[in-house]
C-alpha positions in Angstrom: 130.4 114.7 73.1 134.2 114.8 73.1 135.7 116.5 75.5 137.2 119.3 74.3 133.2 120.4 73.2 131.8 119.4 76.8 134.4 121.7 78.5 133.5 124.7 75.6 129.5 123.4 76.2 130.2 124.3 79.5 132.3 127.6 79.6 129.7 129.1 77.4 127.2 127.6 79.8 128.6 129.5 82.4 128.8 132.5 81.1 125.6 132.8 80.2 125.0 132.4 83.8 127.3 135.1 85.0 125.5 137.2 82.6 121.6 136.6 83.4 123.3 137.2 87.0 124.5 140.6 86.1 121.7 141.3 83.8 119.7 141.0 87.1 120.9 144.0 88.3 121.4 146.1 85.4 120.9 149.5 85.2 119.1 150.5 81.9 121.4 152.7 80.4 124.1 152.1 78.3 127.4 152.4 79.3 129.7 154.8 78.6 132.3 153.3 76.1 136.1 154.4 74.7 138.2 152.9 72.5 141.2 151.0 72.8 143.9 153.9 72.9 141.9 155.8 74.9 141.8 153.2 77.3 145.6 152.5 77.1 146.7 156.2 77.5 144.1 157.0 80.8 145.0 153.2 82.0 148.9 154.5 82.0 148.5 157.7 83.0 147.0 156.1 86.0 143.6 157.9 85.4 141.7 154.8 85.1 142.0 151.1 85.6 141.7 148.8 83.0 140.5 145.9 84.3 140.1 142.8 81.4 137.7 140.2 81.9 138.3 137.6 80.1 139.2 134.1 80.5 142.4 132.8 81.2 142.9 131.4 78.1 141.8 134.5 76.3 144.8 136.6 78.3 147.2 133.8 77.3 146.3 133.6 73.3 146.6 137.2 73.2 148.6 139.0 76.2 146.5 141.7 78.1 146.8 145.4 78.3 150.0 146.5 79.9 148.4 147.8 82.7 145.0 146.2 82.8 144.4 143.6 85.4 143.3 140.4 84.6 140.5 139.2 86.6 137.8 136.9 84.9 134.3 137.8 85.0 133.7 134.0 85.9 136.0 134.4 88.8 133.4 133.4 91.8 134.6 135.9 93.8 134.5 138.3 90.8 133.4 141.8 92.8 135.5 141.6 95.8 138.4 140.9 93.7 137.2 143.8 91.6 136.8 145.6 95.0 140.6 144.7 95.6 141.7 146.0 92.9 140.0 149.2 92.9 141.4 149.9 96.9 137.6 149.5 97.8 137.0 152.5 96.0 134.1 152.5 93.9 134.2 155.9 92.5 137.2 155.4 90.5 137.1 155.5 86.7 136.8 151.9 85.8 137.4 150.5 82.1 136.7 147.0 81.2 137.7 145.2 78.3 136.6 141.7 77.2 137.6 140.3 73.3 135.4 142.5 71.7 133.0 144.3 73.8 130.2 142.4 74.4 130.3 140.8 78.0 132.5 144.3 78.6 129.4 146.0 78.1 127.0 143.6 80.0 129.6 143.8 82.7 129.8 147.3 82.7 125.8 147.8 82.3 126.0 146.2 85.4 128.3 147.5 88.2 126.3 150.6 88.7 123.7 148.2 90.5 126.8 147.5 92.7 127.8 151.1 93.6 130.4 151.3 91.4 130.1 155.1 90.0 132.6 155.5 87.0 132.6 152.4 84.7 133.6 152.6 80.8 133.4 149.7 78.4 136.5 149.6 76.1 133.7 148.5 73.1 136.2 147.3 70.5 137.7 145.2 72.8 141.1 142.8 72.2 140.2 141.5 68.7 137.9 144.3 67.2 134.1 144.8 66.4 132.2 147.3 64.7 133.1 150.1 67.3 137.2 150.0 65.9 140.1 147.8 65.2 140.9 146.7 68.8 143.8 146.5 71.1 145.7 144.0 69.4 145.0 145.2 65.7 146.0 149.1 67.0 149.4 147.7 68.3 149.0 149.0 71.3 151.5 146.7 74.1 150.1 143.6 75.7 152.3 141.6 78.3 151.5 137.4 79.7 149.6 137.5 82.7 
């Protein structure tokens, strides 16, 4: 196998072990989704925090939301991180955002079992899906991490 398809073998490898991790300990309802601008406009307003999951070379091929905070749902020390970033609050509105919604929502179908009170899935994600055009396609700003 060449390289470059063992380290891809094993990213997605990975995160289907972060997943059946989270999946664990998820609650059975849905979670409760917005879209992209929504996200953007409470994210700013500082009514919510936007917190994008993805992987490092995700944030770099497209930017992240100006105010979301990148932290990588593979990150090992993903929930005290998250923790960190929340000010060890748990009851704050939470929005996460992944390419295009899926590991957003298994993510955010999640945390609940974790205490955390508030989360939203931003279920278009970066690069679109069915739910809308996504962050990127809306134009909405992006910065490097």
């Amino acid at each position: 196998m060449h390289a470059t398809a063992l380290a891809s073998h094993i990213l997605r490898t990975l995160m289907l072990a972060v997943m059946l991790a989270f999946s664990a300990h998820a609650q059975a309802q849905e979670p409760r989704s917005m879209d992209a601008l929504d996200a953007h406009t409470r994210s700013e307003a500082g009514n919510l925090v936007l917190v994008d999951i993805r992987t490092p070379e995700e944030w770099r091929r497209t930017g992240i939301g100006q105010a979301a905070h990148p932290l990588s749902m593979l990150d090992r020390d993903f929930l005290a991180r998250l923790d960190a970033i929340l000010e060890g609050d748990r009851t704050r509105p939470l929005a996460l955002i992944c390419a295009s919604g899926v590991r957003s929502a298994l993510v955010a179908r999640a945390l609940p079992g974790y205490g955390f009170t508030h989360v939203y899935d931003v279920s278009e994600g970066m690069t679109g899906s069915r739910a809308g055009p996504g962050w990127v396609a809306r134009k909405l700003p992006v910065r490097q991490p």
